[in-house]
C-alpha positions in Angstrom: -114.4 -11.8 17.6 -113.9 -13.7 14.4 -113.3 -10.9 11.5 -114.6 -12.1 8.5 -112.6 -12.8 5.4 -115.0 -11.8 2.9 -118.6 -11.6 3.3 -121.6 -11.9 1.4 -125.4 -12.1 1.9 -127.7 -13.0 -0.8 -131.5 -12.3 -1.2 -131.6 -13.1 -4.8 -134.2 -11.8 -7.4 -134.5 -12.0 -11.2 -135.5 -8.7 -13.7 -134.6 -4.9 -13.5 -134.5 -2.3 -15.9 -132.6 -1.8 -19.2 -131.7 2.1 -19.4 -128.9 3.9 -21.1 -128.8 7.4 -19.3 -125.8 6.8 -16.6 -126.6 8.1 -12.7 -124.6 8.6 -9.9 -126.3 9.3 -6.0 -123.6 11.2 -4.3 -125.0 11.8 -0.4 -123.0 13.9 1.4 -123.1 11.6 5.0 -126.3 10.8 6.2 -128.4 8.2 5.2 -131.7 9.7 7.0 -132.5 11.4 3.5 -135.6 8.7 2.0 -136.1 10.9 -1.0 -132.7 10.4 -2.3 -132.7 6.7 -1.2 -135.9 5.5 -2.5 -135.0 7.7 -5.8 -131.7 5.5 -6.2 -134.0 2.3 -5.5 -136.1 3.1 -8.3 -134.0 4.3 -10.8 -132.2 0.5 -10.2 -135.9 -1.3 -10.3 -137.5 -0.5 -7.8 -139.5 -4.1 -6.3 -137.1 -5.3 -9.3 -134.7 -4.5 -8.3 -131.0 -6.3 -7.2 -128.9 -3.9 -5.0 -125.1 -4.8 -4.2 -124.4 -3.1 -0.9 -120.8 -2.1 -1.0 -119.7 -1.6 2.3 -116.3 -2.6 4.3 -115.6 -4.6 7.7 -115.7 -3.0 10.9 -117.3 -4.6 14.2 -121.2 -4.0 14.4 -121.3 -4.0 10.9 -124.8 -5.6 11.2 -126.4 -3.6 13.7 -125.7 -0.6 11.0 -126.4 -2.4 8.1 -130.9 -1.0 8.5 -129.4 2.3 7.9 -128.8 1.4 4.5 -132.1 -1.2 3.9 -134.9 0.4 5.7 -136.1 2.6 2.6 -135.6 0.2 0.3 -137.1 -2.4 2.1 -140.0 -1.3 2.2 -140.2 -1.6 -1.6 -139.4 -5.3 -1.1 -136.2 -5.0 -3.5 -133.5 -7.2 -3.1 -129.9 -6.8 -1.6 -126.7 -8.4 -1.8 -124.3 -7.3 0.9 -120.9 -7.1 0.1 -118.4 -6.8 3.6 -114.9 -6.4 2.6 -112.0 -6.4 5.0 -109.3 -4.9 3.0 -106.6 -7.0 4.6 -107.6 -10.2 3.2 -109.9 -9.4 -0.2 -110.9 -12.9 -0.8 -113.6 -14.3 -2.8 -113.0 -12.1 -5.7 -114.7 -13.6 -8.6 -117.4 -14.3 -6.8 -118.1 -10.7 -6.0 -117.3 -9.9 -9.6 -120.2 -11.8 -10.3 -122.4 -10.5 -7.6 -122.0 -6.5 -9.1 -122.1 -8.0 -12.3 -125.9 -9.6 -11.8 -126.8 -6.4 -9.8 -129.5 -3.6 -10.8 -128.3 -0.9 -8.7 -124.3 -0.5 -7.2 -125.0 1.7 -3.7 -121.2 2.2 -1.6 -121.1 3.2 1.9 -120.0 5.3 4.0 -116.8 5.1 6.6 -112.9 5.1 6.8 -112.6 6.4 3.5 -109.0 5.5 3.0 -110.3 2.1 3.7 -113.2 2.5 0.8 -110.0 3.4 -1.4 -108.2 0.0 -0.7 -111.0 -2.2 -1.2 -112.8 -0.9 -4.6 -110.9 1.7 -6.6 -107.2 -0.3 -5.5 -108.7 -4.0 -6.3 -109.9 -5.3 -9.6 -113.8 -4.0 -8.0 -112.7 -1.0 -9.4 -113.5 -2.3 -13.2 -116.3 -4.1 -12.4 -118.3 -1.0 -11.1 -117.0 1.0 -13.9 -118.9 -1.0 -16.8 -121.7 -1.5 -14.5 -121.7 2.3 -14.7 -121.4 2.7 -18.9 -124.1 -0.3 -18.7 -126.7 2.4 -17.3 -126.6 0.8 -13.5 -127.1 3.4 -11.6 -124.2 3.9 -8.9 -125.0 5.5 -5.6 -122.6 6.3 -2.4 -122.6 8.1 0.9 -119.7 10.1 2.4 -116.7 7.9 1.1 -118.8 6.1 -1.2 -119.3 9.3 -2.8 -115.7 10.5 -2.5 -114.3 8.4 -4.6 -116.3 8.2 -7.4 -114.5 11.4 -9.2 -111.4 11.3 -11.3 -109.7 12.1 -8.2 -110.4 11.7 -4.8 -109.7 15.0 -2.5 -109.8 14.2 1.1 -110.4 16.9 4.0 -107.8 16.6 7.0 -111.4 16.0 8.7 -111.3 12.5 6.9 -107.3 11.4 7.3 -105.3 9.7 9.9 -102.6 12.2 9.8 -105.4 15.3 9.5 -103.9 16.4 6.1 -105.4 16.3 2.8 -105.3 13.9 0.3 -105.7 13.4 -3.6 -105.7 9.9 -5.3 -107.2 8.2 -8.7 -110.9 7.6 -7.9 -113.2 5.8 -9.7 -113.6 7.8 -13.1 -117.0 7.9 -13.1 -117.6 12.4 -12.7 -114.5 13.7 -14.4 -113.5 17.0 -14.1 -115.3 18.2 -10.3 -113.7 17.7 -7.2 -116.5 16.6 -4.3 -116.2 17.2 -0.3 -119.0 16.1 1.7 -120.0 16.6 5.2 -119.2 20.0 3.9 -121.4 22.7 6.5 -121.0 20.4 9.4 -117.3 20.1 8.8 -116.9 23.4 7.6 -115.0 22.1 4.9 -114.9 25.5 2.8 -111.4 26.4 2.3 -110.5 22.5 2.0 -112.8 22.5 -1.3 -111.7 25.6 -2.6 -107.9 24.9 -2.3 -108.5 21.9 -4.0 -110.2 22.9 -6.6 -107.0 24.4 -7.3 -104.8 21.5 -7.0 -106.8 19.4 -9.3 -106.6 21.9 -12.0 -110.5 21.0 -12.5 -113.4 24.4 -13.0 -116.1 23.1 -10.8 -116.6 21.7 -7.0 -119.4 20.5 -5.0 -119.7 20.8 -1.5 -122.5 18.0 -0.2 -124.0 18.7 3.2 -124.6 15.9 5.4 -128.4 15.6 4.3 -128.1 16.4 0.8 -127.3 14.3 -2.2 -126.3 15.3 -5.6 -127.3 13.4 -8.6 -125.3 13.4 -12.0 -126.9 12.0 -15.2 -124.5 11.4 -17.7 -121.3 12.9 -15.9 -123.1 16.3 -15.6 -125.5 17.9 -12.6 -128.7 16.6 -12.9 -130.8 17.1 -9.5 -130.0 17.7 -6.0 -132.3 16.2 -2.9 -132.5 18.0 0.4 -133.6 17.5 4.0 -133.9 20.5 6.3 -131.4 23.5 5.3 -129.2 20.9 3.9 -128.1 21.6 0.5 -125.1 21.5 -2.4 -122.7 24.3 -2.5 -120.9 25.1 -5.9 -117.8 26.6 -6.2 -115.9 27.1 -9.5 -112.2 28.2 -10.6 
């Protein structure tokens, strides 16, 4: 099967909103959670709205890919797909331009390791960051929402060599370390011990079918579905 360099879909659109609060939609691994989604989708425009779907290469990318669209869809926004293979990152300035034009940044979940590679370890990095300070509204699920911190703690759940692992994230929430999938991998003791290691006073443990919200680098709102929740932990 031919991997793709770089790929990008287009369903372009003109408008969107101009806002200064800054918002972050951190879901903690499932996308069935159409509160949370559709919330993201307005805050970025809603049928205005220009999302850039940040997501990486893996085979049957497109059969996953109406996990991601089918709320917004519904509210006829537009979405620019963004597949990244981190092996050959290609295309570069034309993705630049395709965050740069977007309303609402969303990153998705997988290989989070990957994730790292191809947007906090690429010049991506920078480009989501002043969409961010612009007032875009940045959204992620499982490693999307990993590595939007300071620092990025990984479970042994989430590594290769099942041991944990800290490295610069995005900047965007300083000061909180975030697990996610945190009931369903019982991810307690990984939070808490790394709370410690990143010297930082608070930590947020995101069930599967939750989704924490920060407005303006501090807790704003969380979404639930089912007995799903956040779980805070502090030093």
């Amino acid at each position: 099967m031919h991997v793709p360099r770089t790929y990008l879909h287009y369903r372009k659109t003109k408008g969107g909103p101009t806002v200064s609060d800054r918002y972050l939609y951190m879901l903690g691994g499932k996308l069935e959670q159409p509160e949370a989604m559709k919330a993201f989708l307005q805050r970025a425009g809603g049928q205005k709205a220009s999302i850039a779907l940040l997501i990486i290469y893996r085979e049957g990318w497109e059969d996953y890919l109406p996990n991601y669209t089918k709320y917004w869809d519904l509210e006829l926004s537009q979405i620019y797909t963004i597949v990244l293979n981190p092996n050959t990152l290609s295309n570069v300035k034309e993705i630049l331009d395709t965050i740069d034009q977007a309303t609402g940044v969303f990153i998705g979940g997988g290989h989070t390791k990957t994730y790292y590679d191809c947007y906090v370890k690429s010049p991506i990095k920078d480009a989501i960051i002043q969409k961010y300070r612009e007032g875009t509204p940045i959204g992620g699920n499982s490693a999307g929402a990993l590595i939007m911190p300071d620092k990025v703690l990984l479970s042994p759940h989430d590594t290769d060599d099942e041991l944990p692992w800290i490295g610069d994230g995005l900047g965007l929430c300083p000061n909180v370390a975030i697990s996610v999938h945190f009931s369903q991998w019982n991810d307690q003791e990984h939070l808490i011990k790394g709370i410690e290691r990143l010297q930082v006073p608070i930590g947020y443990g995101i069930d599967e079918k939750a989704c924490l919200v920060f407005k303006n680098e501090k807790p704003h709102h969380q979404y639930e579905v089912s007995d799903h929740t956040v779980h805070t932990f502090y030093r």
